[in-house]
Each structure stands twice: as structure tokens, then as C-alpha cells.
VOTI-856460 format. One line per 10 residues: their letters; for each residue x, y, z of C-alpha. Coordinates in nm, 3 decimals, decimal comma. Each point is the difference from the previous one (the first is absolute). Layout:
# VOTI-856460
A> X Y Z; ...
//
This chain:
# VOTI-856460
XXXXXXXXXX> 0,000 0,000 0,000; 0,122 0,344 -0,087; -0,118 0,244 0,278; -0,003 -0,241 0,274; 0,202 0,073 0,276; 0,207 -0,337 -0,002; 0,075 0,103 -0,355; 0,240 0,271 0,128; 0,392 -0,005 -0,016; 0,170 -0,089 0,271
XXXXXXXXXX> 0,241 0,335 0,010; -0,377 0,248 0,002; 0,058 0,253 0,209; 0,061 -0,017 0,395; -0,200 0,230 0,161; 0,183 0,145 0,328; -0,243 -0,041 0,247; -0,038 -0,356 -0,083; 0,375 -0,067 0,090; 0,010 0,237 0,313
XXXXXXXXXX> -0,324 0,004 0,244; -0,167 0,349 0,000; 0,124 0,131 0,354; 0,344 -0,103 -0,070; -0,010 0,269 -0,324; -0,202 0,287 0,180; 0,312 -0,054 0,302; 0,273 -0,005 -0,308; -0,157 0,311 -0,156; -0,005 0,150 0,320
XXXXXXXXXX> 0,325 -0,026 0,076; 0,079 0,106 -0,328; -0,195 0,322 0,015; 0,119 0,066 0,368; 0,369 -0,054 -0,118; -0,059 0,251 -0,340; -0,239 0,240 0,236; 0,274 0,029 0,298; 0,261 0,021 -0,273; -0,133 0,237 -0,173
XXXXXXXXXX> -0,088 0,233 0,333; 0,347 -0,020 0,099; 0,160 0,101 -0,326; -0,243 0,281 0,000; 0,043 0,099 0,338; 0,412 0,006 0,031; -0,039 0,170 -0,329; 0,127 -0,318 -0,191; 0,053 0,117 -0,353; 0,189 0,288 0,125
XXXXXXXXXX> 0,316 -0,151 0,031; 0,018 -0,151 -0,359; 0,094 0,381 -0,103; 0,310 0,192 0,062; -0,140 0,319 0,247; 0,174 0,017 0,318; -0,338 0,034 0,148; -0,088 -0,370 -0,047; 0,292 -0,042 0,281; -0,191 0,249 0,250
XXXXXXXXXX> -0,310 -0,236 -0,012; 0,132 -0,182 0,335; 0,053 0,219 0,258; 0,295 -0,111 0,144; 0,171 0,125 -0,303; -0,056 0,344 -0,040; 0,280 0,121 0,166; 0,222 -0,148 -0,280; -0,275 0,158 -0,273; 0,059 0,322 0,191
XXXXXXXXXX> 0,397 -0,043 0,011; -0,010 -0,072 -0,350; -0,204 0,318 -0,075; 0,200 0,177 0,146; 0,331 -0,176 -0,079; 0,277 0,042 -0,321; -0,165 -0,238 -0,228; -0,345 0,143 0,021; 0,026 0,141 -0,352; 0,208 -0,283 -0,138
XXXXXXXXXX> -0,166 -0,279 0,107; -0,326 -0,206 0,149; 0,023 -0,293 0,226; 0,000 -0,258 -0,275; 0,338 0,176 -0,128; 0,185 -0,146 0,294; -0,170 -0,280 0,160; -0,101 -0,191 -0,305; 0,241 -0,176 -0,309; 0,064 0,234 -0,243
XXXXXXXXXX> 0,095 -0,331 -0,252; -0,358 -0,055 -0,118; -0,380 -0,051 0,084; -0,022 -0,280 0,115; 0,253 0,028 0,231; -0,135 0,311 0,123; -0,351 -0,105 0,068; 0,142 -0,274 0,169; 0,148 0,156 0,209; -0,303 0,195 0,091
XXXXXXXXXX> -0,178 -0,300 0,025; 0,206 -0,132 0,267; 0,074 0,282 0,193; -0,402 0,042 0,021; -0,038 -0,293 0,105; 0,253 -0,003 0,276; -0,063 0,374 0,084; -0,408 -0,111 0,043; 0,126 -0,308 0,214; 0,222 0,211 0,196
XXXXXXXXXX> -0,225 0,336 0,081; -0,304 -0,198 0,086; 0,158 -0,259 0,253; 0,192 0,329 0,091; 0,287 -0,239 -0,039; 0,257 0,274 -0,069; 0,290 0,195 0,176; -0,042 0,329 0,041; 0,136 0,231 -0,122; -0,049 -0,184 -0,335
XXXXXXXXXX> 0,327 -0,177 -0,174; 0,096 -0,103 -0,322; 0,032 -0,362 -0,026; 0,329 -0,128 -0,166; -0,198 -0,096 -0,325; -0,153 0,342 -0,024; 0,330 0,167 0,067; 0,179 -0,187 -0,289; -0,269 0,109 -0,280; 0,051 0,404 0,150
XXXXXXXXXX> 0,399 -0,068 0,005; -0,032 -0,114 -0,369; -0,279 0,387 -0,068; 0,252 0,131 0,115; 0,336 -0,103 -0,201; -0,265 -0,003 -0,318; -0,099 0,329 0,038; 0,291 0,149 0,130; 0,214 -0,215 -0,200; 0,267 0,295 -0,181
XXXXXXXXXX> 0,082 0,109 0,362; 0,076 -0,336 0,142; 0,109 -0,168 -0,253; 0,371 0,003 0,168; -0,130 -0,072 0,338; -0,212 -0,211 0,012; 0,198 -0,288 -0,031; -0,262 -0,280 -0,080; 0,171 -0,274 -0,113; 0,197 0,013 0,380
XXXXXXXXXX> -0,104 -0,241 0,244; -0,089 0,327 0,175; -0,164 0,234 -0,185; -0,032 0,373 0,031; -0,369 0,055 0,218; -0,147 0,334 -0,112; -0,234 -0,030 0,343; 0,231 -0,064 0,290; 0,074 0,399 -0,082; -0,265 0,087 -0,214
XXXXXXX> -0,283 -0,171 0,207; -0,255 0,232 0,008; 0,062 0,252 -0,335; -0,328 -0,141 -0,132; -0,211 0,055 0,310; 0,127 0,350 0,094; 0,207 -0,141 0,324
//
């Protein structure tokens, strides 16, 4: 028989409530929307998006870092350059966004456990990718210096620690 319904392929459609009960895919899609909802809040809220741009101001979103947004506007570099200048890779995108990923990601972890010394630090990771700003951008004037192929190197902040910040 053509339209019976033993006359059907085997591989017809599987309809998804007849593989998962119904309260097990209102709980998924709950979770789902709560995850997206709450994920969504919080991006808006901390003012997410901000910090995929280069304005200094994206910095000043967390409080505990507006006296280094107001040491920077106040500081040398001001009109030379934004945060992103010196505490991201200069090499290429990707590296540069992922550093920005990370450092959100730790910063987040770190200001809302309040795990974090005070006065605020740059970690050794962080202070390699300034170092290197620093001999890119200021790379005719150290040139004879800087002496980075030495197993010690020149380090532009154990004198010039807080040019960028107005210190």
C-alpha cells in the first residue's frame, strides 16, 4: 500500500520530542535561554562590546581602574597612544584580540572574587607584551640599548614604570 504508514522509509524523519520526553526539552530550553538571557545581561551591563574597540574609556568601565585611565590622561603618551598601543601585540589581530580575550577573562575572574593585590600589578605576561610596545614603538631610540638578544635584556619599566600612567 502506498500511503500506509508501514509503507514509510525507515530513515523518515525523527521528530525531537519523540526521542527526548517533553519536560526534559522545556528544562534544556530553559537552561538554554537562562544561559543566553544572563549572558546577554552581563555583556550589556559591564558594557561588553566596549572593549572590542580601541578608546581608553573601555578600560575605565571597572572601577578599580580609573586611576590608571586618569594617569594615562594625564600622562606623556596621552596623545600618542590608547591602552591597546601598549598592553596588546602589535604583530597582528589575532594576537591582539587574544590577548584581550584573556586578559578579560582573568581581569573579570580577578575583580569579582576581588582576588587581586592592591595597588594593582602587572603580571609577568602582561609586562613582556608592554616591554616589546615599547622597543616597537620606540625602536630608533633603543635600538643600541636595548640589548634583546642578551640573556638580560634592557627593561624600559624598571625606570620607565609609570610614563604611560602619568606616575
Amino acid at each position: 500500500m502506498q500511503g500506509s504508514p508501514d509503507s514509510r522509509p525507515p530513515h523518515d524523519s525523527v521528530r525531537l520530542y519523540s526521542v527526548f520526553p517533553f519536560w526534559a526539552l522545556i528544562l534544556l530550553f530553559g537552561i538554554a535561554g537562562g544561559i543566553v538571557g544572563l549572558g546577554g545581561f552581563t555583556v550589556n551591563y559591564a558594557q561588553g562590546t566596549s572593549y572590542l574597540t580601541d578608546d581608553p574609556r573601555a578600560c575605565a568601565n571597572c572601577h578599580v581602574m580609573r586611576e590608571f585611565y586618569d594617569g594615562w590622561n594625564r600622562g606623556s603618551h596621552k596623545h600618542v597612544a590608547v591602552c591597546n598601543d601598549c598592553h596588546t601585540p602589535h604583530d597582528n589581530f589575532v594576537a591582539k584580540y587574544a590577548v584581550k580575550a584573556l586578559n578579560g577573562v582573568r581581569h573579570s575572574y580577578a575583580f569579582t572574587t576581588g582576588d587581586f593585590p592592591e595597588p594593582i600589578r602587572i603580571v609577568p605576561f602582561d609586562r613582556a607584551v608592554t616591554q616589546h610596545a615599547c622597543l616597537t614603538c620606540h625602536a630608533d631610540l633603543t635600538v643600541a640599548i636595548s640589548h634583546q638578544d642578551d640573556p638580560n635584556p634592557t627593561d624600559c619599566l624598571r625606570c620607565h614604570a609609570g610614563v604611560g600612567h602619568g606616575r
